[in-house]
N, C-alpha and C positions, 0 to 999 in steps of 0.2 A: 504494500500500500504506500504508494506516493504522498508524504505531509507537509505542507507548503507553509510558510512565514504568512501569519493572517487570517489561518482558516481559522474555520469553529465549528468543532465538532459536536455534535448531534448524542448520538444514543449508539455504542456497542451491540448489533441486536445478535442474539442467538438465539434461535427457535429450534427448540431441542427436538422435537417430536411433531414436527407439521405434518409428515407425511413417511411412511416406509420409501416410499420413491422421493423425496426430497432433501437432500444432503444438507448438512449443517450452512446456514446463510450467514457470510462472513458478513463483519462489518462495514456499514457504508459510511461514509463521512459525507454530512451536509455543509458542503463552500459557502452557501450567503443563506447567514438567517437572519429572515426580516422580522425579528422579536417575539416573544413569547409570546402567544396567544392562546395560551391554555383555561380552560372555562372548567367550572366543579365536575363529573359525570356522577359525584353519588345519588342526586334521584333518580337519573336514568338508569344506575349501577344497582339499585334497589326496585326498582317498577316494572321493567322489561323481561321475562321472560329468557334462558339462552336462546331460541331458536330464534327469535324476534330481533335481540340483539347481534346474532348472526350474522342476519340478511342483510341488518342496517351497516355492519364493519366490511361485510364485503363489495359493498357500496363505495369505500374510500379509496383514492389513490394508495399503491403499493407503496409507498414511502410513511405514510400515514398508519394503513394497516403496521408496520413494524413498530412504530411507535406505539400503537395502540395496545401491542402485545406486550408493556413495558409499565403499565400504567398499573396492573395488579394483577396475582394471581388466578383469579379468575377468568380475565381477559386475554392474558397468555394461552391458560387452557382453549379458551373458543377457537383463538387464531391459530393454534398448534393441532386441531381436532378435524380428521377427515370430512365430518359434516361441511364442515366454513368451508375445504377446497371446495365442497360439491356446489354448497352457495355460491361461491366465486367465480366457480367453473360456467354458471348461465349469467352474468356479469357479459354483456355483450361485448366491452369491447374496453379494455383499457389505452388511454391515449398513445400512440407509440413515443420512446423514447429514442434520443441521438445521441452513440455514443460517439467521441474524438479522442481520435487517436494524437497523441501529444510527443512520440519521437517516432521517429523514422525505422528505427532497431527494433527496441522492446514494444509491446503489445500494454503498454500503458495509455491511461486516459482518462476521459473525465465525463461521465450522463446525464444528461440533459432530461428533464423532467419538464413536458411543456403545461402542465396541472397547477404545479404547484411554482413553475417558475425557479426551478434548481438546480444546480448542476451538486453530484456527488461524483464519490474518488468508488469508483467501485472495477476489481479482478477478472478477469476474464478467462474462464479455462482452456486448456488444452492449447491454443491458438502462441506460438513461440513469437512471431512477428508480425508489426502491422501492415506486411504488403500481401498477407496471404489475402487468398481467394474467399469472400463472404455472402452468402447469402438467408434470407431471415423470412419468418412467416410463424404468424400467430404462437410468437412464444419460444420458439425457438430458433435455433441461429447454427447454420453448420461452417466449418471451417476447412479450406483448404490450402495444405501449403502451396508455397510458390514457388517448388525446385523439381519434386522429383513429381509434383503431384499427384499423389499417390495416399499421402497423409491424411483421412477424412473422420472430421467428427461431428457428431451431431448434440450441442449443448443448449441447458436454460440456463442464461446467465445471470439470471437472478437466484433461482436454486441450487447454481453449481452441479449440476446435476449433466451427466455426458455420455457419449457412448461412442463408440470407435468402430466408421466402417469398414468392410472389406475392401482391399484395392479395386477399383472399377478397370473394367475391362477395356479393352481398344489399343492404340496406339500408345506404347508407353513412354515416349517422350513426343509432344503434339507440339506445334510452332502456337497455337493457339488454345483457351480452355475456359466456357464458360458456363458457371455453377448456377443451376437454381434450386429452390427449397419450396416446398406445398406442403402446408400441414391442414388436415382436416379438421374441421373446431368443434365438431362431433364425436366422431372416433379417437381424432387426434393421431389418425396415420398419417403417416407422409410419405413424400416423395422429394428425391433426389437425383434432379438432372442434371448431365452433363454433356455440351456439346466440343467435340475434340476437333481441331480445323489444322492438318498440315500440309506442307506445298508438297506436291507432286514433285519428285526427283527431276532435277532438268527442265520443270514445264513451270514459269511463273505464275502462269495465268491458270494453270491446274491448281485446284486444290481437295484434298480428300475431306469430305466432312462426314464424322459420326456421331450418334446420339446414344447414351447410356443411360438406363433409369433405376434406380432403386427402389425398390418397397418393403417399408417398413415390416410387414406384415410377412413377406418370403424373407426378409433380409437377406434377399439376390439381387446384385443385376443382373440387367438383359440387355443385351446392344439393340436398338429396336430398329434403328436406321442407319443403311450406308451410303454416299453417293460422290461423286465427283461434280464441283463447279467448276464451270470455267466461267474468268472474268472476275471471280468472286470469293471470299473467303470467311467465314465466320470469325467472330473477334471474341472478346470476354464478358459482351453485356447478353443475358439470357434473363425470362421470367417467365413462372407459370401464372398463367389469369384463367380461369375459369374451365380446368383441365386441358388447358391446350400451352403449349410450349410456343415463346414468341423469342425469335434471336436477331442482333441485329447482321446484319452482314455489308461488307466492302469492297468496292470496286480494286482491282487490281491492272486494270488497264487503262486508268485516269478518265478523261471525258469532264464535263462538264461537272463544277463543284456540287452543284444541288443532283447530281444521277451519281454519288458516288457513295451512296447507303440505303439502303433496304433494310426491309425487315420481312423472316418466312416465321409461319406458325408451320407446328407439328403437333395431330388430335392425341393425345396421351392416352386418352378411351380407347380407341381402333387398334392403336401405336402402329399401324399399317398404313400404307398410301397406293393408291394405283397411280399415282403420278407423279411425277418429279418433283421434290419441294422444291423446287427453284419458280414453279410453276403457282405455287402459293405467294409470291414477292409482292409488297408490300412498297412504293417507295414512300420516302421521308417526304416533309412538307416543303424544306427548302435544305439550302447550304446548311449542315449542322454542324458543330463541333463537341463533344462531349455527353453524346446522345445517352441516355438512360432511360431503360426500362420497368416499369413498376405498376405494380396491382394493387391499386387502391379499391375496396370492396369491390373485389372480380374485374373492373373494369382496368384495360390495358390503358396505361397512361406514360405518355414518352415527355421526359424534360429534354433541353440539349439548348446550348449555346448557337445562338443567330447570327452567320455570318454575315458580313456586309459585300455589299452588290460587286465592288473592284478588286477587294482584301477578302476574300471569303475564309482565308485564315484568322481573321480580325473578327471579336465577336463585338455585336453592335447591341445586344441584348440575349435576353433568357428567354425564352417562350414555353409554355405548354401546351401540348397537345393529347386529347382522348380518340383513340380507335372507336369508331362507330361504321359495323359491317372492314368497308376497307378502305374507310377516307379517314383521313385525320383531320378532327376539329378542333382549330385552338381555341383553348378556355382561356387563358390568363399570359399576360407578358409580365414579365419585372419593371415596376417602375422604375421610372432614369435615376428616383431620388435613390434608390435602396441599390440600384446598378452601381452608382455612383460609392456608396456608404461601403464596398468593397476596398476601396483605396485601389492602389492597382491590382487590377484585373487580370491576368495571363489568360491565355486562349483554353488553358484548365481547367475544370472545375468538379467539385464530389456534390452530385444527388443521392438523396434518396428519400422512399418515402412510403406509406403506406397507409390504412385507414382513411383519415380523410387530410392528414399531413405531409408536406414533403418540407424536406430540409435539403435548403443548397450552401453550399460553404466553398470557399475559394483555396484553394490548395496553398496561396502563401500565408492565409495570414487565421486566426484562429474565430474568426465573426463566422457565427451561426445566422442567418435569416429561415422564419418560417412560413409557409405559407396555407392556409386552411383552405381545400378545396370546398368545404359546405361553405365557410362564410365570406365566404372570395377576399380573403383579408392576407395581406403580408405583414408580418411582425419581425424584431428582432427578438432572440434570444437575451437574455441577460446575460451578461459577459465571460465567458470562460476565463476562469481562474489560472489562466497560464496567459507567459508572454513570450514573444518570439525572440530567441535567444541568440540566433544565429542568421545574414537573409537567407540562407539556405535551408533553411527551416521551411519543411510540409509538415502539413497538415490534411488529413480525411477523417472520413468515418463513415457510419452507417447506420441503419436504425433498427428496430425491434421491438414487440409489443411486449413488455412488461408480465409477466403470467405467474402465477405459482403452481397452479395444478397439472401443469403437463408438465412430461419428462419423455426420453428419446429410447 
């Protein structure tokens, strides 16, 4: 745990017994408290019933709920009692959190709670660096490395809670590899795709692309899809939305800036095609830079940097855009004031996003901006507790919905 000159820490929480499947929950430390606001709960703690009181704790943000489990013994017990996960478990939807990554090496950092307006110092399992490969959905978050990729885990990283898959099949060293995760919010299976893109020996404009799936449920893959593009190659942005598999894919024969990204879907249901997925292509709206893929309730939602008309390397703004059928409609641009509020801008940039939030952050500098796709609002984040110590200092990260009752 990273402890900085300034902070102020919060509550040590340990939940000793939440769950058989839920590993001891290390300490979080809360960065900015914006003062006590603690009110009596003994009538409430005298009047309510547990099952009553249940419903209502699982009602509160996860940062809240730990606290709440701190307050007496009896309230520990509710939040450490399989009943409360089941309560919690029909909790529709906790707000996703953004975690940042804060060096380049270690897989340190600092999460962002957009509820309660917080950022905490919280651990991350299994994941050694933060350029590996991530992908997140409903609670959980799997990780893969960046060398031999081969290394695959599936973590809750609020419960610490992990599991280690088998190497996936295919090509064992791929010029390219992009990860997605599906988790069902009923069963709470999932899926773990991965699409593998290398060049064809001698041929630039060849490239092999294949598709791997895993199920939680066989805990096997299966390679489901082989094919050869020409002209084209998959890269590392992939998402599942609504059982179907969407990747973006790259011109390799240059042509025109706005013809030089696509996007194919693959039905996961079938995992079969009578036709070429090249044949499924998708193009982008305009010149992108930094294109990203995300499933915000089921719906395909692409962020990506707007190039400008002479400098298409040059972004000119942010845009977003929803897949409807196989148009893309853009919802929201970034305001120039909040474009602006990056300071300088490089043609880089980390999304990501889910539920009804996306968070975009600029690879030099540590400014979080949020954006609410229900309340079409842009906000800033409160300030991340680090400062940039070097110019060579990056910054990313990623985001994840908060859960306690699943595990992998």
């Amino acid at each position: 745990m990273m402890i900085m000159d300034g902070e102020t820490s919060w509550i040590n929480h340990c939940i000793d017994d939440m769950a058989r499947g839920i590993n001891e929950f290390d300490s979080f430390l809360e960065l900015s408290d914006e003062g006590n606001k603690e009110a009596s709960t003994l009538s409430v703690d005298l009047i309510l019933p547990d099952d009553l009181l249940e419903r209502i704790l699982a009602y509160l943000p996860i940062a809240s709920i730990f606290r709440a489990g701190c307050v007496c013994r009896r309230w520990h017990e509710i939040v450490s009692s399989r009943r409360f996960l089941w309560n919690f478990s029909n909790v529709l939807s906790q707000k996703p959190w953004y975690f940042m990554f804060t060096s380049s090496d270690e897989p340190i950092g600092y999460a962002y709670d957009p509820i309660l307006r917080k950022w905490y110092g919280i651990e991350l399992p299994c994941i050694e660096t933060s350029n590996w490969f991530i992908a997140s959905s409903y609670g959980l978050v799997c990780f893969m490395d960046n060398d031999s990729r081969s290394e695959l885990y599936v973590c809750n990283p609020i419960s610490k809670s992990w599991k280690k898959l088998e190497e996936p099949p295919g090509l064992k060293f791929s010029d390219y590899s992009a990860l997605s995760l599906s988790v069902d919010r009923v069963s709470h299976r999932y899926t773990v795709s991965m699409v593998k893109s290398k060049q064809v020996t001698g041929n630039f404009f060849q490239w092999e692309l294949s598709i791997h799936i895993y199920d939680s449920d066989t805990m096997m893959w299966v390679t489901s899809w082989k094919e050869v593009l020409t002209g084209w190659r998959a890269g590392d942005e992939s998402i599942i939305c609504d059982g179907v598999l969407y990747f973006l894919i790259y011109a390799t024969g240059g042509g025109a800036p706005e013809n030089r990204h696509g996007l194919i879907s693959f039905n996961l249901s079938s995992r079969s095609s009578h036709a070429l997925l090249i044949k499924s292509f998708i193009p982008v709206p305009c010149a992108l830079t930094c294109g990203r893929l995300m499933n915000l309730k089921e719906k395909l939602v692409m962020v990506g940097g707007i190039g400008k008309q002479d400098r298409p390397d040059i972004i000119k703004g942010i845009g977003i855009w929803v897949l409807n059928g196989k148009e893309w409609q853009e919802v929201a641009r970034m305001p120039h004031k909040f474009f602006q509020g990056f300071g300088e801008f490089d043609d880089v940039f980390a999304s990501s996003g889910t539920d009804d939030l996306i968070y975009i952050q600029s690879y030099g500098a540590p400014s979080l901006l949020v954006y609410d796709m229900n309340l079409k609002q842009w906000r800033w984040s409160h300030k991340c507790p680090v400062t940039k110590r070097f110019p060579l200092q990056l910054f990313t990260g990623f985001c994840f919905e908060p859960r306690l009752e699943i595990a992998p």
